[in-house]
C-alpha positions as CSV (number, residue, x, y, z in Angstrom):
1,X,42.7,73.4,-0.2
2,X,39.4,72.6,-2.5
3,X,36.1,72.5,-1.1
4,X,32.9,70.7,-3.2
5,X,29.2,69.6,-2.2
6,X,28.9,65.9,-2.3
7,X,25.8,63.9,-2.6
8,X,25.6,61.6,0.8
9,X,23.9,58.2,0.9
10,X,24.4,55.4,1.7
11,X,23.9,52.4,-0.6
12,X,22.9,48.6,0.1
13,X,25.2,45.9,-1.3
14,X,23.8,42.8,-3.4
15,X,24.4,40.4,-0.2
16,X,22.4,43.0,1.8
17,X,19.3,43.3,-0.5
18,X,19.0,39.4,-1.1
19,X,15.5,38.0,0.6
20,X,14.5,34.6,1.5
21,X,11.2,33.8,-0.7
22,X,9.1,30.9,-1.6
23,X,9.3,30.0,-4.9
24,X,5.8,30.7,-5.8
25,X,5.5,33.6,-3.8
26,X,6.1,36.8,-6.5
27,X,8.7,38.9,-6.8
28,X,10.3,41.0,-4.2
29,X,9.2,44.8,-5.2
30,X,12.3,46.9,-5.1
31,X,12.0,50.6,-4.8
32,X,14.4,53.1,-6.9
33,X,17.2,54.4,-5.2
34,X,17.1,57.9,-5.1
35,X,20.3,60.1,-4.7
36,X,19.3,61.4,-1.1
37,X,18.7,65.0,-0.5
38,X,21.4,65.7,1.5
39,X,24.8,67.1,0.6
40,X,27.7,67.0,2.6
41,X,30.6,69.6,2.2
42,X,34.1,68.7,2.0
43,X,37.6,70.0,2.5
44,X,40.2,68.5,0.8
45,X,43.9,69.8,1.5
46,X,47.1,68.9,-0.5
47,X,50.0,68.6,-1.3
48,X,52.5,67.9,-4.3
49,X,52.2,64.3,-3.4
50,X,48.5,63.8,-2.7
51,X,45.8,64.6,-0.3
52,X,46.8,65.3,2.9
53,X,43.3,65.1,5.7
54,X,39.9,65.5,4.2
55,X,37.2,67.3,6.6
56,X,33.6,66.6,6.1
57,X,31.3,69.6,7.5
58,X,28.5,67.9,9.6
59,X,25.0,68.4,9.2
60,X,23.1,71.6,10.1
61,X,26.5,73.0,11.0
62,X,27.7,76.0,9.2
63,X,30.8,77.5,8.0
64,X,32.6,80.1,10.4
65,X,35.7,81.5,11.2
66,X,35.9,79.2,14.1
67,X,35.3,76.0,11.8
68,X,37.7,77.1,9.4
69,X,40.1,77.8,12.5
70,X,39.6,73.8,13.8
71,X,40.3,72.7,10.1
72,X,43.7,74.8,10.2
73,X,44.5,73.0,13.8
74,X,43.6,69.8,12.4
75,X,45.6,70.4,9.1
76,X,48.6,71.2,11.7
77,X,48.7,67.8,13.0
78,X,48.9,66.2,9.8
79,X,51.7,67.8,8.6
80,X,53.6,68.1,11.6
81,X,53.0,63.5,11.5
82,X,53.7,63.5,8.0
């Protein structure tokens, strides 16, 4: 198992950004995309063949013996499928 912070946002594609404008109308002002504030924590358990289930700790929750428990359970499943 590894755990690391990543950075969570969510970013628009080219398709979504495009706007409809006349052509003398001026140019669409785009504001700079700024990595968002929030971090998200994540669990990664493997194996010798890869990653097994990835967890990702949900906002304003925080790590316990009771999470850590549910990740176990979870982890369970997976390798009893697999």
């Amino acid at each position: 198992m590894d755990e690391t912070w990543a950075h969570h946002f969510d970013l628009e594609t080219k398709q979504q950004s495009m706007q409809w404008k006349h052509p003398t109308s001026p140019p669409v002002v785009k504001f700079r995309k700024i990595v968002s504030a929030s971090k998200v924590m994540v669990s990664i358990f493997l194996d010798s063949e890869g990653v097994l289930f990835t967890d990702y700790l949900e906002k304003g929750e925080t790590v316990t013996g009771v999470y850590y428990a549910g990740l176990i359970r979870k982890l369970c499943e997976v390798i009893k499928q697999k």
